[in-house]
Structures are given as C-alpha cells and as structure tokens.
N, C-alpha and C positions, 0 to 999 in steps of 0.2 A: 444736617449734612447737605454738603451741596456738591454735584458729580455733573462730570461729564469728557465725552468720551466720543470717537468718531470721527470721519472725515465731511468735506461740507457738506451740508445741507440746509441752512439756513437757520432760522432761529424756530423752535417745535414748545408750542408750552400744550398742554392735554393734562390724565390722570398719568400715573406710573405705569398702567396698563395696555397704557395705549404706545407708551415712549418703546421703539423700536430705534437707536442707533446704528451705523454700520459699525465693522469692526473699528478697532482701534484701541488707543493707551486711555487708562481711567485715570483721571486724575479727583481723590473726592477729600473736600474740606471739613475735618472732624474737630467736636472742640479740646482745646488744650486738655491737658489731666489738670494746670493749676484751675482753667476755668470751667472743669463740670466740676472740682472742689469748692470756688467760689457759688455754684449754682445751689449746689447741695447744703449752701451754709444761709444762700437767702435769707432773708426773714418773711415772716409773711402777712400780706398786702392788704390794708384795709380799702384796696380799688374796687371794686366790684367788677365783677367778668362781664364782658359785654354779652348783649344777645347773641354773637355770632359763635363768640368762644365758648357759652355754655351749652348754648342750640349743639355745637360739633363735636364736643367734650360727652356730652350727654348722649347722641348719637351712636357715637366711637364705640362707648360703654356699653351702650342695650346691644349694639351686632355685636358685641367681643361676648358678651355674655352667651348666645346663642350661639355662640362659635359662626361666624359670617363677619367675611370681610368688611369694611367701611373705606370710600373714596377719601385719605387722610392726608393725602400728598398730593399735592402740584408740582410738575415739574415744569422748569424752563431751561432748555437745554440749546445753548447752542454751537452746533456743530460746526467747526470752521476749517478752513483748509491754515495748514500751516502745522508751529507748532507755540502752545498755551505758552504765554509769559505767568509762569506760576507764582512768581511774585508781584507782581502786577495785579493779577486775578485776587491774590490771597491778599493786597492792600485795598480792592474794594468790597470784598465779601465782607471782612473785618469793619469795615468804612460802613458797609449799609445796613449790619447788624447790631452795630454802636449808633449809631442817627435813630432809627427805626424802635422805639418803645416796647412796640408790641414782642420783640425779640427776646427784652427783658424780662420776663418773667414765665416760670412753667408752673405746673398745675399737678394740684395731689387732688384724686377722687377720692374718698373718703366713703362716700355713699351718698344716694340718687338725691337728697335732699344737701347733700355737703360736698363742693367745691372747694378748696383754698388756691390763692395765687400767692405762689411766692415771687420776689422781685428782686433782681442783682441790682443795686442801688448804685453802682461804681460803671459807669458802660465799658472801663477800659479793660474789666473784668472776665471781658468779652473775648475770646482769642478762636479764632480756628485757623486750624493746622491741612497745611495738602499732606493727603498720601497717595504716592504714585502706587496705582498698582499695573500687572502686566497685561497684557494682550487681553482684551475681553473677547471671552471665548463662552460666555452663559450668559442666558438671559438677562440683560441688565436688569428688570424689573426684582428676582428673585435677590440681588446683590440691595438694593433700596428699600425691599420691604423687608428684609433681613434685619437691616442695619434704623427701619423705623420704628416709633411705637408712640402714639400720640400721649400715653401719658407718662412716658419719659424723659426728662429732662431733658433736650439735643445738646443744652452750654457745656 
C-alpha cells in the first residue's frame, strides 16, 4: 500500500510511527482484486530469500509471536501543496513496482526453519489501484498499520 495525504511539508521518510501529516485528503494505492488473485496463484520460487528478507521475515515473526510490535514499514511521504494528479501518481507506483523485482514476490512462513517465496512471473500482473478516502481525521499511523502485515501478500 502506498498513501499519502497532507498539505506541504516537504518530502518525510522515517518509521510509520514517527510519520505525523497535517490534515488533509488520503489518497492510498491498493492492489487490484485481479492482481492479489494473480499474487495468490504465484508459484513458488526456487530464489532463495536474501539475508535482508529472511533477517526481517524472521524478526517480524519472533515480536508477532510475543505479541510486540516490529519496525515493518518505511514510509516516504510527500506532502505537497496543490492537488495529487492521481493518474500520474498511480502510472509511476505501477511503473516502480513492475521495474523493481523485489516487489515480485511474497512470502509464506511456514515455520522458523521454513520460508517459501512465492514469485508473480508476469510483472504486468502487478496493478494498484488509488482509493480516495475523506478528510483524515485519525491517526494516520493507526489507518497503515491496519491495513499492513508483513507476511501478507500487499499484490
């Protein structure tokens, strides 16, 4: 999911925790229903998971198990004066998430010794979608941790 929302302030990247917006219109890019059905259909990846992914993946797991947060989100937000060409926007989300590999594929935890990567082999497979929502008026942090979960598919 990619969001954001606000009047200017320049460009903010931090955890979700720290991301504090002014008021303003949410606009957040979800992905298709045909493309988390393409996600869901993956096959799965004889790549092996890098250090970074299994280090976070693994990470993710041991706090989710104790029940405690894990830092799972980056955000880059930038708050502009004006207003968002949402087609614009939603022709390079789609653009950097089809270029970018890493985008391609999510991950089934199995158990602490068992990872799989699954991998969308097609990148055109790839689709997110804006949804305008109204006035944010809550926390944006509680609206992105809602809507995250590292070992959920985002496609």
């Amino acid at each position: 999911m990619f969001a954001g929302a606000g009047s200017a302030r320049g460009l903010f990247v931090g955890t979700v925790h720290d991301w504090v917006p002014e008021r303003g219109r949410i606009v957040a890019w979800h992905a298709s229903p045909t493309s988390l059905e393409k996600a869901r259909q993956a096959p799965v990846s004889d790549v092996p998971l890098s250090a970074m992914q299994e280090a976070h993946l693994r990470g993710f797991s041991r706090y989710a198990a104790r029940g405690l947060d894990y830092a799972r989100l980056v955000i880059g937000s930038g708050d502009e004066p004006g207003q968002c060409d949402v087609r614009t926007m939603s022709f390079v989300i789609n653009s950097h998430l089809r270029r970018h590999k890493t985008y391609h594929s999510w991950f089934e935890y199995e158990h602490a010794d068992r990872i799989v990567r699954h991998t969308i082999s097609d990148p055109a497979d790839i689709e997110f979608l804006p949804i305008r929502h109204d006035e944010m008026t809550r926390i944006p942090r509680d609206f992105i941790v809602t809507e995250v979960n590292a070992l959920k598919p985002v496609f």
